[in-house]
Phi, psi and omega in degrees: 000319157305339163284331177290315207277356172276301158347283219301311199281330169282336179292318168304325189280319204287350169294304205308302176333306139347298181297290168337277157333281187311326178273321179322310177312308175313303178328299162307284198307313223272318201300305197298344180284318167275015160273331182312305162287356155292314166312353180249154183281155222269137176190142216306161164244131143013298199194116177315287199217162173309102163299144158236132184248140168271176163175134180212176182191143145231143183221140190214114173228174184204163223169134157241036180232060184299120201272334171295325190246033169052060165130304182250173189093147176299121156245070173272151190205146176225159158205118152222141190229090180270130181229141202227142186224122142247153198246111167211128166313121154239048164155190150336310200228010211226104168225130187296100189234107174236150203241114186249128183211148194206130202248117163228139178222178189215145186204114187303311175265020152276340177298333179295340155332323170210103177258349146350287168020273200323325211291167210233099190232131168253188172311328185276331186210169185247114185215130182231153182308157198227155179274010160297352195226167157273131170249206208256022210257231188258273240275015169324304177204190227157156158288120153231140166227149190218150175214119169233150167229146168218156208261146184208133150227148170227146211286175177301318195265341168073008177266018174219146192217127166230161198220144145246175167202179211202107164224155202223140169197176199194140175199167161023261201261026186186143172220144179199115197264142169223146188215172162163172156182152206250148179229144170219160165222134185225143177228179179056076190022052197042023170274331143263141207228118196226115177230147189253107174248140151280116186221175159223115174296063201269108201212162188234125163263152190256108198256089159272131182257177174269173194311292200313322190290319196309296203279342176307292177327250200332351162223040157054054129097013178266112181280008163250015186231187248321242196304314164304333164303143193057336165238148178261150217254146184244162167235176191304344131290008186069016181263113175334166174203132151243063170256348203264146178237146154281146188291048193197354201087337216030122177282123145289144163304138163261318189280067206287359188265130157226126187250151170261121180214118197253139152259119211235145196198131198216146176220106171247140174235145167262095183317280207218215171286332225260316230235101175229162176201161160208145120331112181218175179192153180244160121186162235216119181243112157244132180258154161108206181262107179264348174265186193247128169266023145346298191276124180262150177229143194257129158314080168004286169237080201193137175290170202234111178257155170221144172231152214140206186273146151279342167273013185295295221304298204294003151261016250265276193284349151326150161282329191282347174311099166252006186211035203193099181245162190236124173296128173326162185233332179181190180256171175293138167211095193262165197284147214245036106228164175210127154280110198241148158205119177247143175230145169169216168189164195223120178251159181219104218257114159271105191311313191178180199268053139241317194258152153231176170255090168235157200238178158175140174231145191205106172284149186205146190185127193237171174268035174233359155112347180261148163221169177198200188193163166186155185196128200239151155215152170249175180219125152243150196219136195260102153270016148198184182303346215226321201241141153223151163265142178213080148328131186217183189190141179203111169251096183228151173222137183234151147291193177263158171262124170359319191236031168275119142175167214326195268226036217146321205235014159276162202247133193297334196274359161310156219241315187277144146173158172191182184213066150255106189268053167269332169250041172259159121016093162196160160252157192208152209215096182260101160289156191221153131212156196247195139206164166233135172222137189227083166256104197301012175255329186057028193290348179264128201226183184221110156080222155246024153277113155252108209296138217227323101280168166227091180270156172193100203234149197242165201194110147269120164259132158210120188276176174261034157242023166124294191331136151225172173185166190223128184269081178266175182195137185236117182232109167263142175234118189235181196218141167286175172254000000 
């Protein structure tokens, strides 16, 4: 494990470095580009001077349908992801924006990978960890870091734009390189606007299973040997057993890629001074191992093994099972591509100089059996030259995907199946308010950073399966001198 986490932490220096480079390099090309632009005659830039964003979030949820332990079980989860946007002209018409950000969290059911950790064992007994609970292992928690840039020009007249961009990102179980770039044009005095992005996704799994699985592999299915030895396995009557298999045997991944590949396509028109709106649509092709094998899923009509307390088992799906977990029957196991298309649109009203409206809906629907709806709305409302508030309201709802279901009741001769429930049945219902502070002088500074903004917006989520969560979010903006 130290050795993994040494990997991980050498792949992070060696992007920061990188990075680190690409701005100094930026940095020079800026002085040089404006000497440059003293030989020339003056047109307007792009982008004045350099930016910098600060951007953070914590997130915090709780949940009893945990998708590592098939269905049920805790999913309290933290997440914080502090991110830096740097913006720099690099001349008149040509600007750089690259972007580093990191995400570290803790997650009771990513720790259920091995809910093993804990257990304790003497001559007499076995008391193993439960999915109500967390245990201490790697997949507690994790790291992901992403790093991107993206190259954007624009034309004299500024009525044409193309853009590339380039990303890397990396975690636990997972690696993934990215690329793409967009072309937009606006006419009719720039009040319309029609732009095409492209992108590719290459990403790779580091493939974790959960343990009882790992380890069936690793001593060919002999239930006296490696992790197994000496403890005993219960069957659904609290009677030892060496009956249990995973039902499939368990497969190892062979096929470790899951590739993305988006198409992306938009229209915005400006009605009037008051009044704007725009349109879009993806579509979105994905390949490769789309489930995660993390998750384990339990069978209906399959005998149910444990290792624990055996006086445990009949409260099994209780909060009160504190000692007792039930060995996997398999992994998640879904269809190796999905055709996704989300469509939709955003209008936007300005009411008066305190209030405006914005709105946006957005339909969706893949070949795997979900459509969903989401439909947003904001109000900002300006109490002064420097503040506004920003009250929010989001409403979405989806179907189930064809091979979702709960905790028990997928049937092992399915060729499909999981109990994650991002893909069940569910409607969910989110409040926001914000506040904004905005000063175009930018007089208050850091350093030769003049602070240019402040977002600071709070988020409730709550699905009706229980799932809830709470969202802070932060954004600072500053401008070079």
């Amino acid at each position: 494990m130290e050795e993994k986490r040494a990997e991980v932490v050498a792949v992070i220096n060696l992007y920061m470095n990188r990075i680190v480079v690409i701005i100094c390099l930026c940095f020079c090309t800026i002085g040089f580009a404006q000497n440059q632009d003293n030989l020339e005659v003056y047109k307007k830039r792009v982008l004045e001077t350099a930016e910098v964003e600060f951007l953070t979030s914590y997130y915090s949820q709780e949940g009893d349908n945990a998708a590592v332990t098939g269905g049920i079980g805790d999913e309290k989860l933290t997440d914080f992801t502090p991110t830096f946007v740097i913006s720099m002209p690099l001349n008149a018409d040509d600007v750089l924006t690259v972007d580093v950000g990191i995400s570290t969290y803790t997650s009771a059911s990513s720790s259920n990978l091995n809910p093993f950790d804990r257990i304790k064992k003497n001559p007499s007994t076995v008391i193993a960890p439960t999915p109500w609970a967390a245990s201490s292992g790697a997949s507690s928690k994790d790291t992901w870091t992403s790093v991107s840039a993206d190259y954007s020009h624009s034309s004299d007249n500024r009525n044409k734009v193309w853009n590339a961009d380039l990303s890397l990102a990396t975690e636990y179980d997972y690696f993934s390189i990215g690329f793409g770039g967009g072309y937009t044009i606006l006419f009719n005095e720039k009040n319309t606007e029609v732009s095409i992005q492209g992108n590719v996704y290459l990403d790779t799994w580091k493939p974790r299973y959960p343990t009882e699985l790992d380890t069936y592999v690793e001593v060919n299915g002999d239930l006296t040997q490696g992790y197994f030895s000496n403890t005993v396995i219960w069957n659904q009557q609290g009677n030892a057993s060496t009956n249990w298999q995973p039902i499939t045997g368990f497969n190892l991944i062979d096929n470790k890629s899951r590739n993305s590949y988006s198409l992306s396509f938009s229209f915005s028109q400006i009605l009037n001074k008051n009044a704007q709106f725009s349109v879009f649509f993806d579509l979105i092709q994905q390949d490769g191992w789309l489930a995660n094998p993390m998750q384990r899923v339990y069978f209906g009509d399959v005998d149910n093994y444990y290792i624990g307390e055996a006086s445990s088992i009949p409260n099994y799906t209780s909060k009160t099972n504190k000692d007792v977990f039930q060995l996997a029957d398999d992994i998640e196991r879904l269809p190796s591509s999905r055709f996704k298309i989300p469509l939709g649109f955003r209008f936007n009203y300005y009411i008066n100089e305190i209030v405006s409206l914005r709105t946006y809906y957005r339909y969706y629907f893949d070949d795997w059996g979900i459509s969903s709806h989401t439909a947003n709305v904001s109000l900002p409302i300006k109490i002064s030259e420097k503040f506004t508030l920003y009250p929010s309201y989001r409403f979405y709802n989806q179907t189930a995907a064809d091979y979702f279901a709960p905790y028990e009741e997928n049937i092992s001769t399915s060729q499909f199946y999981t109990s994650d429930y991002d893909l069940s049945k569910f409607n969910a219902n989110q409040y926001g308010f914000g506040v904004g502070y905005t000063d175009i002088f930018s007089k208050w500074h850091i350093w030769k950073l003049g602070l240019k903004s402040i977002d600071l917006k709070y988020n409730s989520y709550k699905r009706n399966t229980g799932l809830s969560a709470n969202i802070i979010s932060a954004g600072f903006k500053f401008v070079m001198d």
